[in-house]
N, C-alpha and C positions, 0 to 999 in steps of 0.2 A: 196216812195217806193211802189214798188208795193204790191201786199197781194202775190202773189207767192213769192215775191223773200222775204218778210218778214215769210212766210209758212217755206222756206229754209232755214233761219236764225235762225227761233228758232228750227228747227228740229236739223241744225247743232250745235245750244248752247245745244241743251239737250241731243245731243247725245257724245258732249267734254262733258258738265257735265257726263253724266253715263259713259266714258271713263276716264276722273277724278277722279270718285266716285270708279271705277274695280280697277284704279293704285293705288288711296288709299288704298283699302282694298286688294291689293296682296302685295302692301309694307306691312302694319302692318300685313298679313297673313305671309309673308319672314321672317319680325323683328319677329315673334312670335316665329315662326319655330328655326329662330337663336338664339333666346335666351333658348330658351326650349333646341336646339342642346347644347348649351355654358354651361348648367346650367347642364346635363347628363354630358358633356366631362368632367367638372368640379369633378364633384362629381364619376366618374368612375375614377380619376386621383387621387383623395383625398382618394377612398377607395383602390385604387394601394397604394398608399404612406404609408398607414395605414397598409394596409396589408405587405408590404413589408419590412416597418420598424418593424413590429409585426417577420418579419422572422431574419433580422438581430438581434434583440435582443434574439427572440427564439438561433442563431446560436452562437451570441455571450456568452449567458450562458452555452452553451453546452460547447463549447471552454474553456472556464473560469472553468467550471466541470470538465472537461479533465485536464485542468493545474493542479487544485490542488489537483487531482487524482493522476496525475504523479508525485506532488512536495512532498505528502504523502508516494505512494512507493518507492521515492528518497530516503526521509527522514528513512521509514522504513527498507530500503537496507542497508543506511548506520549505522543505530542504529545497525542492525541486524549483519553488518560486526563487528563493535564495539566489542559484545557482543562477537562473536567467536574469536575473538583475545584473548581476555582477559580471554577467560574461555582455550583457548589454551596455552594462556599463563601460566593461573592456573597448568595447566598441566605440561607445558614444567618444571615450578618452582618445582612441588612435584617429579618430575621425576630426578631432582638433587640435592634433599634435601641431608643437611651437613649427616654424619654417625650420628651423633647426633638426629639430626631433624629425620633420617628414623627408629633409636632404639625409641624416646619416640613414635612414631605414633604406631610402630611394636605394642609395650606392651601396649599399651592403648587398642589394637584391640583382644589382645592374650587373653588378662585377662578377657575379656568374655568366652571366651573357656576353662578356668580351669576347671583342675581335666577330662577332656574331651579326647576321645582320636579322634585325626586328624593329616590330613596332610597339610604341607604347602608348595608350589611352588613359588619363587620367580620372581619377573623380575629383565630382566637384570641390571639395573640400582642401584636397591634398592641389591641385591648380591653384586655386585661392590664395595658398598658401605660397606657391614660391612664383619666382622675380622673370621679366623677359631674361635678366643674366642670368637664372638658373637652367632657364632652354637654351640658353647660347652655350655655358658648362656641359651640358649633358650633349648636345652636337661635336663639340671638340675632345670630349673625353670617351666617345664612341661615336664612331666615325661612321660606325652601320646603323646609325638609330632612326628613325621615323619618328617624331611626335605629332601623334594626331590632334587636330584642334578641335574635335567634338570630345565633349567630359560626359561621365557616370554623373547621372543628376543625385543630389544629394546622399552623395559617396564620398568616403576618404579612401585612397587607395591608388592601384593603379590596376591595369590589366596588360601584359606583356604578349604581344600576337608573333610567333615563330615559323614561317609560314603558315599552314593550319592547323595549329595546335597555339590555344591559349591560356597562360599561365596565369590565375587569378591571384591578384594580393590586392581585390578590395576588403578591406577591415574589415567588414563585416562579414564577408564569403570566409575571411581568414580565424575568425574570432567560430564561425560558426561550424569549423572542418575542426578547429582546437576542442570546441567543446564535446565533441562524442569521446577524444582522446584523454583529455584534461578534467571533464566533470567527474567520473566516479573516483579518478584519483586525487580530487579534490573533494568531492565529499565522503572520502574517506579519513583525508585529513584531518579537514573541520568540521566534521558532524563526529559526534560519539553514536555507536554502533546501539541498533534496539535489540 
């Protein structure tokens, strides 16, 4: 071989080599680039998934708050209906108390007001219920009493007038002054606690 044409040979082996040596090093420059890109995608995908499942749980608790927010005021709604039945009920029962049952209440309440002088207005209910002899009892067993002949329309009760100042014991005003007293210590009793 000639020295040219061996000039030419090793020019062209060292110029494949340093074309060998570029694509090596633009590969492992590409593999770097892709792995660094893979290793970012990754870890942007991993702090999505972090982040995201940080939101479903964040919504899932809120959700679950809500529920047992709403299963509370359910609860409370219907404790609450409970309560106004029962203390309506209370009512509805004093408001048809036997003639019996409306005399002993009358004279348990009267007999504070001895020797007193006042008047007293019935309702309807609790009139209905007793005798002209129970106005004539109640004139001879308080001597200062007044019975007025107009009634509380569809009332059980009475109302006691003391110059001006009037003491209510219609059932219902009475039932209704017990319940702000009597409800939470009543549903404390009979409800279990949430």
């Amino acid at each position: 071989m000639s020295e040219f044409t061996q000039l030419e040979k090793s020019v062209i082996d060292q110029a494949h080599e340093r074309g060998e040596k570029a694509v090596e090093r633009a590969r492992h420059r590409l593999e770097s680039e892709y792995e660094n890109q893979l290793d970012d995608r990754q870890e942007q995908m991993t702090t999505r998934f972090h982040s995201d499942k940080s939101a479903m749980r964040k919504e899932l608790e809120q959700q679950t708050q809500q529920l047992q927010n709403k299963r509370r005021l359910l609860s409370l709604e219907a404790k609450q209906n409970i309560l106004t039945e029962l203390f309506a009920s209370a009512a509805q029962k004093m408001n048809h108390w036997s003639r019996d049952e409306q005399l002993t209440f009358l004279y348990q309440v009267l007999n504070k007001y001895q020797a007193q002088n006042f008047s007293i207005k019935f309702g309807e209910y609790t009139r209905n219920q007793l005798t002209d002899e129970d106005i004539q009892a109640l004139y001879q067993n308080f001597q200062e009493i007044h019975v007025e002949e107009e009634v509380f329309l569809r009332q059980g009760g009475f109302v006691i007038t003391k110059g001006r100042i009037d003491y209510n014991y219609l059932y219902t005003n009475l039932v209704e002054a017990s319940k702000e007293d009597l409800g939470l210590d009543i549903a404390s009793r009979v409800f279990d606690k949430d």
